[in-house]
mmCIF entry with sequence, helices, sheets and N, C-alpha, C, O atoms, coordinates in Angstrom:
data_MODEL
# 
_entry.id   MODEL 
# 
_entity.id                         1 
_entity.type                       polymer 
_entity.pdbx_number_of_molecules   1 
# 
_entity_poly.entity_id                      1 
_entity_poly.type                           'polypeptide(L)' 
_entity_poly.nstd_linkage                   no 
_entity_poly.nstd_monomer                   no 
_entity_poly.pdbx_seq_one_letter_code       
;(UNK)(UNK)(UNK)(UNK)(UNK)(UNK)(UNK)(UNK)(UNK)(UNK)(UNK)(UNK)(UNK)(UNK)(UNK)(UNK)
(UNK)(UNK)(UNK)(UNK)(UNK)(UNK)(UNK)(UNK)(UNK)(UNK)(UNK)(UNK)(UNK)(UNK)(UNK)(UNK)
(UNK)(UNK)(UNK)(UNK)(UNK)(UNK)(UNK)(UNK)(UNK)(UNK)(UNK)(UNK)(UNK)(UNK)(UNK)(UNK)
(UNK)
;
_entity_poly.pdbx_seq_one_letter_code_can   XXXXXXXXXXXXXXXXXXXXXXXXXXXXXXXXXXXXXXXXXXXXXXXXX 
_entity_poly.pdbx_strand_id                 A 
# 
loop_
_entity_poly_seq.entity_id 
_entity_poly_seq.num 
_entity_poly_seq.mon_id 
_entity_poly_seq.hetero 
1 1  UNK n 
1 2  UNK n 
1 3  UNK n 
1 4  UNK n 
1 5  UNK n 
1 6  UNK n 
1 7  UNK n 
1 8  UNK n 
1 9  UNK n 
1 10 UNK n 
1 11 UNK n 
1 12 UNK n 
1 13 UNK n 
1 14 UNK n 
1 15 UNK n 
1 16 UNK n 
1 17 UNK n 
1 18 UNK n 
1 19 UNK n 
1 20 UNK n 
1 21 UNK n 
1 22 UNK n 
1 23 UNK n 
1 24 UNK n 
1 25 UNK n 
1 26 UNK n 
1 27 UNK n 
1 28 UNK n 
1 29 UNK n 
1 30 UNK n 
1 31 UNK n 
1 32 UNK n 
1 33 UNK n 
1 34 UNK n 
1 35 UNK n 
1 36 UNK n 
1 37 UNK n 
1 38 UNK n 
1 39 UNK n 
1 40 UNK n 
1 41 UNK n 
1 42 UNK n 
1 43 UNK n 
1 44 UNK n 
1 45 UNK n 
1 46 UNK n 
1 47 UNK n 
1 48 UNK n 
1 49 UNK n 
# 
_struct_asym.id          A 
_struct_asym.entity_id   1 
# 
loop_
_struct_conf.conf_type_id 
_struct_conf.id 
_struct_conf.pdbx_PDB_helix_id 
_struct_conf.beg_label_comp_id 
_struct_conf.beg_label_asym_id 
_struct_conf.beg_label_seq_id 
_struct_conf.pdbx_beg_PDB_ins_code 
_struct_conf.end_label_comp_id 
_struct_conf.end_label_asym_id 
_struct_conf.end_label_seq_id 
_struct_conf.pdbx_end_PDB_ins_code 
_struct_conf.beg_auth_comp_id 
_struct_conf.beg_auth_asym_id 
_struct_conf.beg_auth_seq_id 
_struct_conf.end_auth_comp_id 
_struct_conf.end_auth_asym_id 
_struct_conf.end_auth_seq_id 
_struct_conf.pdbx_PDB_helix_class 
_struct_conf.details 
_struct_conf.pdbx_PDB_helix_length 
HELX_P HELX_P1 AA1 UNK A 2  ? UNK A 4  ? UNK A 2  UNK A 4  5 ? 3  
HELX_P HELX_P2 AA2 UNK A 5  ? UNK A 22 ? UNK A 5  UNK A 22 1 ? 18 
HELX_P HELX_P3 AA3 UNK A 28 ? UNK A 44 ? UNK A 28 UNK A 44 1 ? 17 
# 
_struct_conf_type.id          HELX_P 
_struct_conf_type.criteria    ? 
_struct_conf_type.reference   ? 
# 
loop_
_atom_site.group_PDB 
_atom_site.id 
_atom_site.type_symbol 
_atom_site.label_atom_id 
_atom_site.label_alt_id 
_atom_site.label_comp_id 
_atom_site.label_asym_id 
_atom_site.label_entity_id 
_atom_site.label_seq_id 
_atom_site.pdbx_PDB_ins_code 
_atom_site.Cartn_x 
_atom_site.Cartn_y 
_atom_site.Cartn_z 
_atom_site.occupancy 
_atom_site.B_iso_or_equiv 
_atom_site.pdbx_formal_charge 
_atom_site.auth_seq_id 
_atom_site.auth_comp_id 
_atom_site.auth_asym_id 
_atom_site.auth_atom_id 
_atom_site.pdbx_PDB_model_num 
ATOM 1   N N  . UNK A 1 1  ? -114.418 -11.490 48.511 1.00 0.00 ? 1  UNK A N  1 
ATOM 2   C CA . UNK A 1 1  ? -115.437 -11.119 47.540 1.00 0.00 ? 1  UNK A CA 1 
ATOM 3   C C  . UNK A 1 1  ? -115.451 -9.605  47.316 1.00 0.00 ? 1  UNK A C  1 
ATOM 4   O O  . UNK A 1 1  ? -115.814 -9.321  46.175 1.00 0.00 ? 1  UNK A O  1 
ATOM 5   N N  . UNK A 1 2  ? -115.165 -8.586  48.068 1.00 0.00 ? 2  UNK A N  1 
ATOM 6   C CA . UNK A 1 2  ? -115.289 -7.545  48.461 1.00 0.00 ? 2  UNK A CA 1 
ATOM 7   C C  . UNK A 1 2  ? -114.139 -7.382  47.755 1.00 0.00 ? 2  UNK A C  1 
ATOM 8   O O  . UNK A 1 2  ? -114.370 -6.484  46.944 1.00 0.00 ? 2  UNK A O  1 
ATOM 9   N N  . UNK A 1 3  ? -112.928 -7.805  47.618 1.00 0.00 ? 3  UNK A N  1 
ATOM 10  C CA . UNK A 1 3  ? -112.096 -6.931  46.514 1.00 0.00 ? 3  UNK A CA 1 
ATOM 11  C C  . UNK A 1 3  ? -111.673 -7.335  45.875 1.00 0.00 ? 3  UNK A C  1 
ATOM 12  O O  . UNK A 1 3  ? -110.545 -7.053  45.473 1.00 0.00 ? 3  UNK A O  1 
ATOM 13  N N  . UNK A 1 4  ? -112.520 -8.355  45.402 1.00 0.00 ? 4  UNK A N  1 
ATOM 14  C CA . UNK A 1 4  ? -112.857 -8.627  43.463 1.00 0.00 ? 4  UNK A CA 1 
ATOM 15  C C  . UNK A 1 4  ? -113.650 -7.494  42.758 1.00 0.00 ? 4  UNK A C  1 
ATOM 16  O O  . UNK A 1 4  ? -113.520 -7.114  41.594 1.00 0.00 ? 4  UNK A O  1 
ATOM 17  N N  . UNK A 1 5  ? -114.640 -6.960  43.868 1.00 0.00 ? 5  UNK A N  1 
ATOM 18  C CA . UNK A 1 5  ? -115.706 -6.680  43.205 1.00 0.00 ? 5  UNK A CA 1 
ATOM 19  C C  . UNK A 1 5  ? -115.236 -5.175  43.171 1.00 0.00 ? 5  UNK A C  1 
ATOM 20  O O  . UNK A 1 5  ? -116.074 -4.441  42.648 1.00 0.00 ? 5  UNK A O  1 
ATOM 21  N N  . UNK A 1 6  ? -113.801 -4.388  43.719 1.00 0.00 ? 6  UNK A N  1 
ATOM 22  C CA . UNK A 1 6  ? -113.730 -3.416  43.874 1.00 0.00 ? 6  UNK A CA 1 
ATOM 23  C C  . UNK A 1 6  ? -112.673 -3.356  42.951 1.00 0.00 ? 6  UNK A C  1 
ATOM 24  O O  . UNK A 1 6  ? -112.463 -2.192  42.611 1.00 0.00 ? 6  UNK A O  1 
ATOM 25  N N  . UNK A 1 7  ? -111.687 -4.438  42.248 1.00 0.00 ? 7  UNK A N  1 
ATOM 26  C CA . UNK A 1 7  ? -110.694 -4.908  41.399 1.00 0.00 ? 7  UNK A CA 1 
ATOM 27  C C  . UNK A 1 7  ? -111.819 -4.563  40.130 1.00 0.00 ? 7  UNK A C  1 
ATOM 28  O O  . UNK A 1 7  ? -111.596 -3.511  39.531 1.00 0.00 ? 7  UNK A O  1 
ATOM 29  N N  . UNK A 1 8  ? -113.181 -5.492  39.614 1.00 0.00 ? 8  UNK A N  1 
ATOM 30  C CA . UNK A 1 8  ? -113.826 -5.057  38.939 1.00 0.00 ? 8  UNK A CA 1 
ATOM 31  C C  . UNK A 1 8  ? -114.178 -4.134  38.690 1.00 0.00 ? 8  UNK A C  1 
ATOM 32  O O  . UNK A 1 8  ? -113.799 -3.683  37.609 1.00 0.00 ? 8  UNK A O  1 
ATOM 33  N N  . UNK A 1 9  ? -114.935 -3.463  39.382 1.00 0.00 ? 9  UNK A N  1 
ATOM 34  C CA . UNK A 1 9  ? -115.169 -1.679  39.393 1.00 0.00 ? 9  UNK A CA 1 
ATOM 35  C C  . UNK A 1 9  ? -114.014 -1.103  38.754 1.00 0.00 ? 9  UNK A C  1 
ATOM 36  O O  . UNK A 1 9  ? -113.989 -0.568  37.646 1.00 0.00 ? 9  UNK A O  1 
ATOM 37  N N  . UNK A 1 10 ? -112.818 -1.305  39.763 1.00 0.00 ? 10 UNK A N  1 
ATOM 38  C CA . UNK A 1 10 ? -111.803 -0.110  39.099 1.00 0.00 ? 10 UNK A CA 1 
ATOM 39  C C  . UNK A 1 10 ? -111.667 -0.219  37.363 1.00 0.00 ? 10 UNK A C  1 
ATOM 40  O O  . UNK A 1 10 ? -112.006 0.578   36.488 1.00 0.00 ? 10 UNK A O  1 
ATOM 41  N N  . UNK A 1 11 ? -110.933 -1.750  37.278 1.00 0.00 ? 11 UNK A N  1 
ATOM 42  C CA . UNK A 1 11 ? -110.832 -2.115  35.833 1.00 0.00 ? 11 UNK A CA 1 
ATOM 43  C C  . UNK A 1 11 ? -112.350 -1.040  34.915 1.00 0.00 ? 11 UNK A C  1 
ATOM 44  O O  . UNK A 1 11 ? -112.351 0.030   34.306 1.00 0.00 ? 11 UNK A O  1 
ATOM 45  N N  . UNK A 1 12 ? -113.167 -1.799  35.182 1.00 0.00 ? 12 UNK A N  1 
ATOM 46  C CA . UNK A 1 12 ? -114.306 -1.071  34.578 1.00 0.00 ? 12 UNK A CA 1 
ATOM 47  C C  . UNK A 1 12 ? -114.202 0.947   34.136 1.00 0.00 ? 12 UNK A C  1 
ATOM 48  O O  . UNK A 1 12 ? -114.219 1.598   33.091 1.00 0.00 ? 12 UNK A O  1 
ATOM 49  N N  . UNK A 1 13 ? -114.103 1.260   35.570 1.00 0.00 ? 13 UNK A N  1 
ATOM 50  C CA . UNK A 1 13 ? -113.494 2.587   35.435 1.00 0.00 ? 13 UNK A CA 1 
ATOM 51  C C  . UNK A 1 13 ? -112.806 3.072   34.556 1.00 0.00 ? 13 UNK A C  1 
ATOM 52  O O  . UNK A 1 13 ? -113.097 4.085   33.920 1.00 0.00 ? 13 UNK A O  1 
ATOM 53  N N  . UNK A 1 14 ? -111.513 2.194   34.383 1.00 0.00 ? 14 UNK A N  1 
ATOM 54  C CA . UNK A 1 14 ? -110.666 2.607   33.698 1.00 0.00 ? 14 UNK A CA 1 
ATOM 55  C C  . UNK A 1 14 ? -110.636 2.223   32.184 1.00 0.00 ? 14 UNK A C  1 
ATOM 56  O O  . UNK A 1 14 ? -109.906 2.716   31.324 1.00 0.00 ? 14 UNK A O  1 
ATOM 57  N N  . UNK A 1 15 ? -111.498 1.325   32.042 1.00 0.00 ? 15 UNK A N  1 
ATOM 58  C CA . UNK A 1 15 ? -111.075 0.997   30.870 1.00 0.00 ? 15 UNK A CA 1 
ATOM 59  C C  . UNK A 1 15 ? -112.342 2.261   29.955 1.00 0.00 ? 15 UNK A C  1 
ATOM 60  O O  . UNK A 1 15 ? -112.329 2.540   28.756 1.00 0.00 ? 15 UNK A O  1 
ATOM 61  N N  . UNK A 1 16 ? -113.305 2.796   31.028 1.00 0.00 ? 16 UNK A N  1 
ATOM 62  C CA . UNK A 1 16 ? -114.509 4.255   30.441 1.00 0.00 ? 16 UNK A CA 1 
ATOM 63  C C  . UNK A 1 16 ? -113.686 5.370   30.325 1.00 0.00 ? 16 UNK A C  1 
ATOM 64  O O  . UNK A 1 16 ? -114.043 6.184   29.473 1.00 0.00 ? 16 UNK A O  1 
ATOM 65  N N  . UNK A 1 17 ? -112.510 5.662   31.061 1.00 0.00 ? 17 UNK A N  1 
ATOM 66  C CA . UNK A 1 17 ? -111.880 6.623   30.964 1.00 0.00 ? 17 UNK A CA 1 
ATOM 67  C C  . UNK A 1 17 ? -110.929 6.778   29.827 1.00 0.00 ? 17 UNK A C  1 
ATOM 68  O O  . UNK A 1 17 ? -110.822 7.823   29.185 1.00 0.00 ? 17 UNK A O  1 
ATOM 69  N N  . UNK A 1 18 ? -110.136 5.523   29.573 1.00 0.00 ? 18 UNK A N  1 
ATOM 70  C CA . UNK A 1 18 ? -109.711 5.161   28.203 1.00 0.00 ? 18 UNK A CA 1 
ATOM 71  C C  . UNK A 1 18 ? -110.008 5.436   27.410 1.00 0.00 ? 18 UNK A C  1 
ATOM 72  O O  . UNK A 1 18 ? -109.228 6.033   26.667 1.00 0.00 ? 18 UNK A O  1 
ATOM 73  N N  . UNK A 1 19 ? -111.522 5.157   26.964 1.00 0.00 ? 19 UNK A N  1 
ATOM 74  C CA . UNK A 1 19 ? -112.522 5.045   25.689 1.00 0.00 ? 19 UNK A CA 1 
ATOM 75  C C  . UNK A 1 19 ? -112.809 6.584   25.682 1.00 0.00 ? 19 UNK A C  1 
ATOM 76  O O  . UNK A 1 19 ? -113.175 7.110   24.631 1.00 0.00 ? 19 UNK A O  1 
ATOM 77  N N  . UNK A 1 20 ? -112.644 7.367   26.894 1.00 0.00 ? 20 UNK A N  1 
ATOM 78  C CA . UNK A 1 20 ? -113.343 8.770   26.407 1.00 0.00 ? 20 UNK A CA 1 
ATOM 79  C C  . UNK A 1 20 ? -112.432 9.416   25.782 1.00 0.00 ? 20 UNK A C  1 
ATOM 80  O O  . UNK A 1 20 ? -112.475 10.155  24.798 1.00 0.00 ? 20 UNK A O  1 
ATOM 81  N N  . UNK A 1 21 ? -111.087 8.848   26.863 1.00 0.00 ? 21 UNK A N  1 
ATOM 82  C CA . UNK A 1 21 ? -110.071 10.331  26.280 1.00 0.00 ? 21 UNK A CA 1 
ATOM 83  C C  . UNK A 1 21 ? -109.474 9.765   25.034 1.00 0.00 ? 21 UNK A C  1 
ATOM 84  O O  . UNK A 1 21 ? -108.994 10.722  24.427 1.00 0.00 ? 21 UNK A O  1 
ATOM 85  N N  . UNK A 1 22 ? -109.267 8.603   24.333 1.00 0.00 ? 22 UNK A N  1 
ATOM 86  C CA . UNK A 1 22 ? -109.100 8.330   23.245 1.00 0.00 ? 22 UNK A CA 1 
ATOM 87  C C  . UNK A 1 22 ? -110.158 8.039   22.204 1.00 0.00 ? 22 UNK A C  1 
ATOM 88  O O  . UNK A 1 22 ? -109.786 8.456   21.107 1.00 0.00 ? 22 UNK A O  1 
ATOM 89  N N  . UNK A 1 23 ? -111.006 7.631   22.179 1.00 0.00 ? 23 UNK A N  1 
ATOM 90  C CA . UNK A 1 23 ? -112.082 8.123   21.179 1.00 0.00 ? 23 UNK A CA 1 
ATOM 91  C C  . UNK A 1 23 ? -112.700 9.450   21.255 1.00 0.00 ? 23 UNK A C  1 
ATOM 92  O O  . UNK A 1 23 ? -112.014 10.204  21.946 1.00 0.00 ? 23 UNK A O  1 
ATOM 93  N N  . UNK A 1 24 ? -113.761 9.997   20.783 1.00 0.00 ? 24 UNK A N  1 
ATOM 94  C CA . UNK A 1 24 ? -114.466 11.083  20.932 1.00 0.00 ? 24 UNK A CA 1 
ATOM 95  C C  . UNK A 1 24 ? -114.080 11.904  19.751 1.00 0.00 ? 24 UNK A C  1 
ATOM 96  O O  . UNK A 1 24 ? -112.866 11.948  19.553 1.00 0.00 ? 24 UNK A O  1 
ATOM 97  N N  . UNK A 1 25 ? -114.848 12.576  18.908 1.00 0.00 ? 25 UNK A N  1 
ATOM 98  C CA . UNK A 1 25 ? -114.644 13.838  18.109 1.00 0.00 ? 25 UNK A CA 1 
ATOM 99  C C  . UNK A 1 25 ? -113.030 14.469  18.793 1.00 0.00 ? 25 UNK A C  1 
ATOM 100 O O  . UNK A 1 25 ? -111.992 14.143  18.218 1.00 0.00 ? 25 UNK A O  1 
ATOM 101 N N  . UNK A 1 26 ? -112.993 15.188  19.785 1.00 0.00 ? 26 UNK A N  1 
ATOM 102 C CA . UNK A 1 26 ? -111.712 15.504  20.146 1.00 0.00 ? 26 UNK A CA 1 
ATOM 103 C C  . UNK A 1 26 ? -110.978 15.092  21.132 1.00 0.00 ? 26 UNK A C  1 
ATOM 104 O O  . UNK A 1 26 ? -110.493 15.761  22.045 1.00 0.00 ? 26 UNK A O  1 
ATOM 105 N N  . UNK A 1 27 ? -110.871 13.479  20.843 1.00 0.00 ? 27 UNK A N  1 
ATOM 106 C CA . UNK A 1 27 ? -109.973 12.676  21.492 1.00 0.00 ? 27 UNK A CA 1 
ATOM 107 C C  . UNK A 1 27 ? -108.109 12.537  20.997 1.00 0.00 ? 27 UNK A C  1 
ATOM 108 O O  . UNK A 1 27 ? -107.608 13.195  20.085 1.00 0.00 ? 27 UNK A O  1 
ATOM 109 N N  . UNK A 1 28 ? -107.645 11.912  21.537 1.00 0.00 ? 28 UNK A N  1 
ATOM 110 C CA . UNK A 1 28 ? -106.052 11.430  20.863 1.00 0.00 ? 28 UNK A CA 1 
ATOM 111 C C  . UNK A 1 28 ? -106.224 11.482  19.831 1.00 0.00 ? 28 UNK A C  1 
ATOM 112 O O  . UNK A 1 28 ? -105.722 12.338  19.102 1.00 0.00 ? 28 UNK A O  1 
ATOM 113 N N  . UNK A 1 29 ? -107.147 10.387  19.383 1.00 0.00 ? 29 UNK A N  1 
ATOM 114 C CA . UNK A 1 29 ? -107.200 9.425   17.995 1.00 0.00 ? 29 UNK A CA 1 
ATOM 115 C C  . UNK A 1 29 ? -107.398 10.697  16.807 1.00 0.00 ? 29 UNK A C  1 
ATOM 116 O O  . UNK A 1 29 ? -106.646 10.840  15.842 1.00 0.00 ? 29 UNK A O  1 
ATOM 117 N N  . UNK A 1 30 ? -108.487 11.495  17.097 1.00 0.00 ? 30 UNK A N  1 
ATOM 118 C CA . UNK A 1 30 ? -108.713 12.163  16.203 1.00 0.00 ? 30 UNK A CA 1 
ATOM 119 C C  . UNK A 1 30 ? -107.740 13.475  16.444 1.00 0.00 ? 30 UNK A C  1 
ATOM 120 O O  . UNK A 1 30 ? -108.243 14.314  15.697 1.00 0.00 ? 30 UNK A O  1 
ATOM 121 N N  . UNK A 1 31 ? -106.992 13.882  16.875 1.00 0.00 ? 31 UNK A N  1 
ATOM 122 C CA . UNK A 1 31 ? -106.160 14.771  17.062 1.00 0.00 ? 31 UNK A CA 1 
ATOM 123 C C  . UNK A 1 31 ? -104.931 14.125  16.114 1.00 0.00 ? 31 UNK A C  1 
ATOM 124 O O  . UNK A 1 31 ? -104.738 14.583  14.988 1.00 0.00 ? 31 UNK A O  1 
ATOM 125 N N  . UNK A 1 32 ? -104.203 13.146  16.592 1.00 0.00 ? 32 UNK A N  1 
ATOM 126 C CA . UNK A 1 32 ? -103.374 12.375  16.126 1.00 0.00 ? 32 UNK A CA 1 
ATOM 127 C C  . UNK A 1 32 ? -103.387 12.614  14.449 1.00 0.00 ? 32 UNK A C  1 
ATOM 128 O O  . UNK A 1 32 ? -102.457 13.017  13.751 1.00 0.00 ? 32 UNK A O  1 
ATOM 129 N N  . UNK A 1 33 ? -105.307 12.075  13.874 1.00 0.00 ? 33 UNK A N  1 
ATOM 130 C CA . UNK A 1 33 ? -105.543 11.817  12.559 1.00 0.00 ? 33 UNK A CA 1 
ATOM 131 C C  . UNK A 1 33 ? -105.310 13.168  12.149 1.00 0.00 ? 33 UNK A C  1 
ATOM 132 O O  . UNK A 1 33 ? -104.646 13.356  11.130 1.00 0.00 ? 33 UNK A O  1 
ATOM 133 N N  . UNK A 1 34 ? -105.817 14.249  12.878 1.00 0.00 ? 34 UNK A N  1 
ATOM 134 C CA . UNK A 1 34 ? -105.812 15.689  11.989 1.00 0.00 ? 34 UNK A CA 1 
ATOM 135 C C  . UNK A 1 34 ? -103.964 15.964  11.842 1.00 0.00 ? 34 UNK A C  1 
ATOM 136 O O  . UNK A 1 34 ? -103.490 16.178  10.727 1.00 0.00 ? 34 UNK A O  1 
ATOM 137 N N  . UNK A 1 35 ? -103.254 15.931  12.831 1.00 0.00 ? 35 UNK A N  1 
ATOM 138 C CA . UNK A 1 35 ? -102.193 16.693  12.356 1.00 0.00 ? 35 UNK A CA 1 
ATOM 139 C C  . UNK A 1 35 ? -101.753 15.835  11.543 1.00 0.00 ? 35 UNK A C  1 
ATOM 140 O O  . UNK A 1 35 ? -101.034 16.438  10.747 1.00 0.00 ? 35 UNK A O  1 
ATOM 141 N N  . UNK A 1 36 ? -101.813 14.040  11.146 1.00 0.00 ? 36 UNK A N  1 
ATOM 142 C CA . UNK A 1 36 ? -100.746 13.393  10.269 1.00 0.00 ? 36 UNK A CA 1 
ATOM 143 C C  . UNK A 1 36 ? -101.612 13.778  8.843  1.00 0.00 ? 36 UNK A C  1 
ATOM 144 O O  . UNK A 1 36 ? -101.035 13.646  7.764  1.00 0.00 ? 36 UNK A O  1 
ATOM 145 N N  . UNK A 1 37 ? -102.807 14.185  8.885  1.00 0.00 ? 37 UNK A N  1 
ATOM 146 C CA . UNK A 1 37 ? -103.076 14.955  7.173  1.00 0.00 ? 37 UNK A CA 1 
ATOM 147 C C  . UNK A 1 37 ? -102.980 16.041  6.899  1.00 0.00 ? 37 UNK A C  1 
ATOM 148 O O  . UNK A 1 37 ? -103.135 16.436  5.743  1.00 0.00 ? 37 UNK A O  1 
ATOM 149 N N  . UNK A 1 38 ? -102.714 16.770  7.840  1.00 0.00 ? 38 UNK A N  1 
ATOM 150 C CA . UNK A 1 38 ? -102.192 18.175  7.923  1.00 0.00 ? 38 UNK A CA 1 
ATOM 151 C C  . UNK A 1 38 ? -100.551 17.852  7.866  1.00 0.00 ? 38 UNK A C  1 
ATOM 152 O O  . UNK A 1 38 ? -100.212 18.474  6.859  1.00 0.00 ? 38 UNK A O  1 
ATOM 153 N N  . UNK A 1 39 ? -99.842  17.476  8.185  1.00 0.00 ? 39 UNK A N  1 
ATOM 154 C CA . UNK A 1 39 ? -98.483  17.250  8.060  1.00 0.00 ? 39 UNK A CA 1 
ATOM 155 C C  . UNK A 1 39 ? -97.929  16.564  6.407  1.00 0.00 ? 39 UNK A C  1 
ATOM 156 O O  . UNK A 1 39 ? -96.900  16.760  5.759  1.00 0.00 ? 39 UNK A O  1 
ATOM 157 N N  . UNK A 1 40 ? -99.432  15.511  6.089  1.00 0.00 ? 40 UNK A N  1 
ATOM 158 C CA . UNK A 1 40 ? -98.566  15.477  4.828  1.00 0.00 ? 40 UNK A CA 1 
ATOM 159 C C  . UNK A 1 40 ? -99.189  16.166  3.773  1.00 0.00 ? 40 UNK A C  1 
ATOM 160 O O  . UNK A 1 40 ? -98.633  16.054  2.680  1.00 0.00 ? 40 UNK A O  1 
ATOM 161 N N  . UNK A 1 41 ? -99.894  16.641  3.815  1.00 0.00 ? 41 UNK A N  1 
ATOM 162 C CA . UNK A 1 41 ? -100.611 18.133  3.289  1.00 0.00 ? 41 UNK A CA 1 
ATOM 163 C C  . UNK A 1 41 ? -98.839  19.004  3.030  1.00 0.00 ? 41 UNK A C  1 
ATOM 164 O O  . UNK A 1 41 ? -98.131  19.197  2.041  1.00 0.00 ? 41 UNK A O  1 
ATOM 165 N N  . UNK A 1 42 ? -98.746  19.250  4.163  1.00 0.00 ? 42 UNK A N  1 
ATOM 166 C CA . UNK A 1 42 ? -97.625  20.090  3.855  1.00 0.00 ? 42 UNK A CA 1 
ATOM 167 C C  . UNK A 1 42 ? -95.923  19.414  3.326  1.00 0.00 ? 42 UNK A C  1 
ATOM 168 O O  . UNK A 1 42 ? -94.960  20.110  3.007  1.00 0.00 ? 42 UNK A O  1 
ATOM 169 N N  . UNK A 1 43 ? -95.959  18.355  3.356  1.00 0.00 ? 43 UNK A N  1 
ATOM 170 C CA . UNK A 1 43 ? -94.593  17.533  2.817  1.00 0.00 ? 43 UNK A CA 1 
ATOM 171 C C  . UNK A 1 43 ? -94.973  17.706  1.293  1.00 0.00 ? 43 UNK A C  1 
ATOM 172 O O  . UNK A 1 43 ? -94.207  18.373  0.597  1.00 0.00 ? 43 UNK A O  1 
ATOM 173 N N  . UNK A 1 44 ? -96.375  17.017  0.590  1.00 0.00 ? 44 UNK A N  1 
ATOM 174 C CA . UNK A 1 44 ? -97.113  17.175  -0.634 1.00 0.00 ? 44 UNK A CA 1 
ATOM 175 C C  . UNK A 1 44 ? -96.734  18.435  -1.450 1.00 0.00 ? 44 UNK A C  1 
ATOM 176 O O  . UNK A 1 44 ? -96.511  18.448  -2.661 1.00 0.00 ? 44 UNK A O  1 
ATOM 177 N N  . UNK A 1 45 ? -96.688  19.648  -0.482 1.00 0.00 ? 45 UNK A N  1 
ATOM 178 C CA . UNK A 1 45 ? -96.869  20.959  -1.130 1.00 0.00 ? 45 UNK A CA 1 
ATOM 179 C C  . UNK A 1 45 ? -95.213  21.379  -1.194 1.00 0.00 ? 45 UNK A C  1 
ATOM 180 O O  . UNK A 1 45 ? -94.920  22.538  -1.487 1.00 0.00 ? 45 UNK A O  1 
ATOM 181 N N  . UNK A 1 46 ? -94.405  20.615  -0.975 1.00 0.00 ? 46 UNK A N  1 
ATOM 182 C CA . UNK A 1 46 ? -92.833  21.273  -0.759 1.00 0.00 ? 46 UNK A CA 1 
ATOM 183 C C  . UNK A 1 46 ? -92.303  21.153  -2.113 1.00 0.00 ? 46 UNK A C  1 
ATOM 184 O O  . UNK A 1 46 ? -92.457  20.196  -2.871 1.00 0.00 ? 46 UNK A O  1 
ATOM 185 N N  . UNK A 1 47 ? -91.811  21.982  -2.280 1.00 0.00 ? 47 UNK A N  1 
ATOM 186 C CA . UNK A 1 47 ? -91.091  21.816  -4.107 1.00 0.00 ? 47 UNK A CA 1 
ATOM 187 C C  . UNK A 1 47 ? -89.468  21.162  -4.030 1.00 0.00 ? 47 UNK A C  1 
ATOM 188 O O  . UNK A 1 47 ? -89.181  20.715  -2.920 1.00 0.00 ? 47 UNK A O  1 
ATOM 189 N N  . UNK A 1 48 ? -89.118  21.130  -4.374 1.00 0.00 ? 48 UNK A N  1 
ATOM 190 C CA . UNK A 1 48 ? -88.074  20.130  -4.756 1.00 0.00 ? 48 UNK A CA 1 
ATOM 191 C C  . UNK A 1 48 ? -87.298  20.946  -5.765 1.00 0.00 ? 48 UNK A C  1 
ATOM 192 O O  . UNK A 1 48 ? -87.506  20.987  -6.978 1.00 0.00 ? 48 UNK A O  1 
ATOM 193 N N  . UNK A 1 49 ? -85.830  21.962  -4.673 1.00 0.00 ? 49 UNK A N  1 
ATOM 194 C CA . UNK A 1 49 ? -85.172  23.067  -5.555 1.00 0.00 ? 49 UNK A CA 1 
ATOM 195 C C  . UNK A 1 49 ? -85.478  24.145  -5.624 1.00 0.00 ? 49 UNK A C  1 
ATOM 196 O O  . UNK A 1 49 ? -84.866  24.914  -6.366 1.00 0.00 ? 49 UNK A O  1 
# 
């Protein structure tokens, strides 16, 4: 019983640590989102010749 309940916990743990460092104002996710509109921001602006 004792290390289910410590199997649970961890899972639990980890799956809060997940959610922080990938969600949040300045998580992955939103890091990720800024440079791929910043990147085609700049493909957009390339002239051709």
């Amino acid at each position: 019983m004792r290390n289910i309940l410590m199997t649970v916990m961890l899972l639990v743990a980890v799956a809060l640590l997940f959610t922080s460092v990938i969600g949040g104002t300045n998580g992955t996710k939103a890091q990720i989102q800024n440079k791929g509109t910043s990147a085609n921001t700049t493909i957009s602006n390339l002239s051709a010749g």
